[in-house]
Each structure stands twice: as structure tokens, then as C-alpha cells.
N, C-alpha and C positions, 0 to 999 in steps of 0.2 A: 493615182495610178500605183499599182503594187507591182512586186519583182516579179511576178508572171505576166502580166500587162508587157513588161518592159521587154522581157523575152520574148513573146512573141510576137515584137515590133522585129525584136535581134534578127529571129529566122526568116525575115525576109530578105536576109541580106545575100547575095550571092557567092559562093563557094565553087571552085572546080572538084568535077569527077572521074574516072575513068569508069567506064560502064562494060559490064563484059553482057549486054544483051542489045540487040536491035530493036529500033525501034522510032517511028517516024517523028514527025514534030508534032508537039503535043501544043493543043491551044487550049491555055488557060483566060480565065477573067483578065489576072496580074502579069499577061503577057506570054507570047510561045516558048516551048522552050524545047530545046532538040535542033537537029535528030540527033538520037542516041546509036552512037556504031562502036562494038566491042575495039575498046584498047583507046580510043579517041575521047579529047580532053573535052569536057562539054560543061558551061556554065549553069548551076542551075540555084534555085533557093536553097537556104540552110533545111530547111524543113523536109525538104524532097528529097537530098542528100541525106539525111541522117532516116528516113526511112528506106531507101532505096539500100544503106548501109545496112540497118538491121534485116533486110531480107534478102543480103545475099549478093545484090544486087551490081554493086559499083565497090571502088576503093577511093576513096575522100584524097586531096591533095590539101593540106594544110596551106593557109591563106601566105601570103610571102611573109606578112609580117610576124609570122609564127615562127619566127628562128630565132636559137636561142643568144646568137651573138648582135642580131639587133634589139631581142629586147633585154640583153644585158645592159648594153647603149641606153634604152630607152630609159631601163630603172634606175642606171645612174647619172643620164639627165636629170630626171625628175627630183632624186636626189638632192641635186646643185644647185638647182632652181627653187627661187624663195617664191614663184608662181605656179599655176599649171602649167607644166608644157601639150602642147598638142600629142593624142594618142595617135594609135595608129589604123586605128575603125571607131566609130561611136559606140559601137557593142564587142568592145577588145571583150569584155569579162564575161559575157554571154556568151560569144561564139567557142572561147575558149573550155568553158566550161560542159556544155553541148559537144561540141568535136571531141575533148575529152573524156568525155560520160561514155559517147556513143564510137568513138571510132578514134581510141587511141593506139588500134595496132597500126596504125595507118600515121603514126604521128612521130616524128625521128626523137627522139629525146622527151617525150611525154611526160617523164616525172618533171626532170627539170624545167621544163617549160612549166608547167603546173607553179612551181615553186618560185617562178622569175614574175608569171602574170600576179601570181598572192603577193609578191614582195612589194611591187609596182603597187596594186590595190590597196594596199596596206599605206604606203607612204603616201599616197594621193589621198588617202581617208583621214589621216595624221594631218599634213596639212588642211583638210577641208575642217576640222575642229579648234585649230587653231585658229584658222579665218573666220568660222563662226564665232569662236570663244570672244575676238579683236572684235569683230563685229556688234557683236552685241556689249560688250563692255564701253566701247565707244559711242554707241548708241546712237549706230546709222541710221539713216531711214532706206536706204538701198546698197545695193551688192553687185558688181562683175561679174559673175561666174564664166568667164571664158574658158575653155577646156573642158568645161567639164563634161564628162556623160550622163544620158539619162539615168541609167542607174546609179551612179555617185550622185547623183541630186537627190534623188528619189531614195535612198539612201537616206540621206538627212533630211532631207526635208520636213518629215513630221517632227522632229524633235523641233527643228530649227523655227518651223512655224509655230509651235508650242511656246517657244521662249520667245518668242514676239510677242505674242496675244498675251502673256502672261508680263512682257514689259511693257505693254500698252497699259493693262489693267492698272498697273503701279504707277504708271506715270500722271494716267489720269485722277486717280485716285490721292496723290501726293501734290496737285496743283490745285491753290487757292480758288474755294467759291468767289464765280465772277457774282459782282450785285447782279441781280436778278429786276431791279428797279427800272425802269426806262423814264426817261427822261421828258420834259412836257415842253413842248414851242410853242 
């Protein structure tokens, strides 16, 4: 799975809107969604939201955990902690990034929020090569990953499966031919 696979898991995730147009409830496959009445807060997917944003449409309300004094909290959790702590969505860096892209006049503090999600992402990535590094020096056969998100997996992952098959390779290649002989009863 690649970082567009992963994103467009993200925009299913639901976001509130204010909508300044009428309009009934709308039946989709992935469930209804409406009515839409101007000024009235209505749930809808991140996808629909950020189009509905480029055309005019609605104004985006930024998810709760988009504030910059919980994820100052959050980034200096993470910080403190020699584990992953729990985020605050499985797609914090997608949605953030999306809502950003498309609809940061809509977003109170936008830069710095930008720059609290990177700092988070950055430390959670710092630890996740450290873990790896531990991991493979110790030469587990398996791993915890609680906390994490798809995209910090997916993230490493290719590297990480890379320096496996290539410790595999070593290891087998480094252990003594068994006799090949079998034995007569």
C-alpha cells in the first residue's frame, strides 16, 4: 500500500461543515448523508468536504483535536514517552495535511498547527527507527507496533521489510550445512 492508498482510506473519515446551500439527504453506497441547511453543522466525509470547499460550497470546521494547545500536549507527550502514545485519529497526518492544502482559511492558527503536526510526525518517525534500529540488532522475529498509524507503518515498512529479508539471507547463509545423509533402520 502506498501514501495515496493510505489517504484515500484517510478521506473517509468524517469532518463537520457549515453549508451555505439547501439541500436534502443525499443516499450514498457509504451511507446518507444530510440534509444540508445553510449555516447548520452537518457530518459529512473528508472527501465531500473538501470538495464541497473548493466550490464554494461550505466552510470546514477543523476536527476538535486540531487545537493547537492539545497537540502541544500531545507532541510533548510523545516526547516523554519511551513508547507510542495514542494519537488523536489514525489519519492525524492525512487529514491534517488535506484540511491544510484545501481549506486553511477555515483553520484558526494554520501555520502552527502545520508545524506542531510535523513536530509530532517527526518524533514518532525518530522513535519508529530507533525501534527498528533495536529491533533488528537484537534480531527479533516480531514487533508490537501499538500506536501506530497506517501511514507511519507504511512509511517504513519497505525499508524495514528490506532489512529483514536481507537478515534472513545472512543468517541462513552464515549457519552450518546440515549433513544431508539420512540415516538407515
Amino acid at each position: 500500500m502506498d501514501a495515496a492508498e493510505v489517504e484515500f482510506l484517510a478521506e473517509k473519515e468524517l469532518v463537520t461543515i457549515i453549508p451555505n446551500f439547501s439541500l436534502d439527504k443525499i443516499y450514498l453506497i457509504g451511507g446518507d448523508l444530510g440534509p444540508f441547511n445553510p449555516g447548520l453543522p452537518v457530518e459529512v466525509p473528508l472527501w465531500l468536504a473538501i470538495n464541497l470547499k473548493q466550490r464554494q460550497k461550505c466552510r470546514l470546521l477543523p476536527p476538535e483535536w486540531m487545537d493547537v494547545e492539545k497537540l502541544e500536549q500531545l507532541r510533548d507527550q510523545e516526547r516523554k514517552e519511551e513508547t507510542f502514545t495514542p494519537v488523536p485519529s489514525p489519519h492525524y497526518m492525512e487529514i491534517t495535511k488535506l484540511l491544510l492544502n484545501h481549506a486553511s482559511d477555515n483553520i484558526p492558527k494554520a501555520d502552527t498547527i502545520r508545524t506542531l503536526i510535523k513536530d509530532l510526525w517527526d518524533t514518532r518517525m525518530a522513535k519508529l527507527r530507533v525501534s527498528a534500529d533495536s529491533f533488528v540488532r537484537q534480531q527479533e522475529a516480531h514487533a508490537k507496533l501499538d500506536n501506530l498509524t497506517l501511514m507511519e507503518i507504511n512509511t517504513s515498512g519497505a525499508f524495514l521489510t528490506q532489512a529483514l529479508n536481507h537478515m534472513y539471507k545472512l543468517r541462513t547463509s552464515l549457519q552450518p550445512a546440515e549433513s544431508t545423509q539420512s540415516q538407515d533402520f
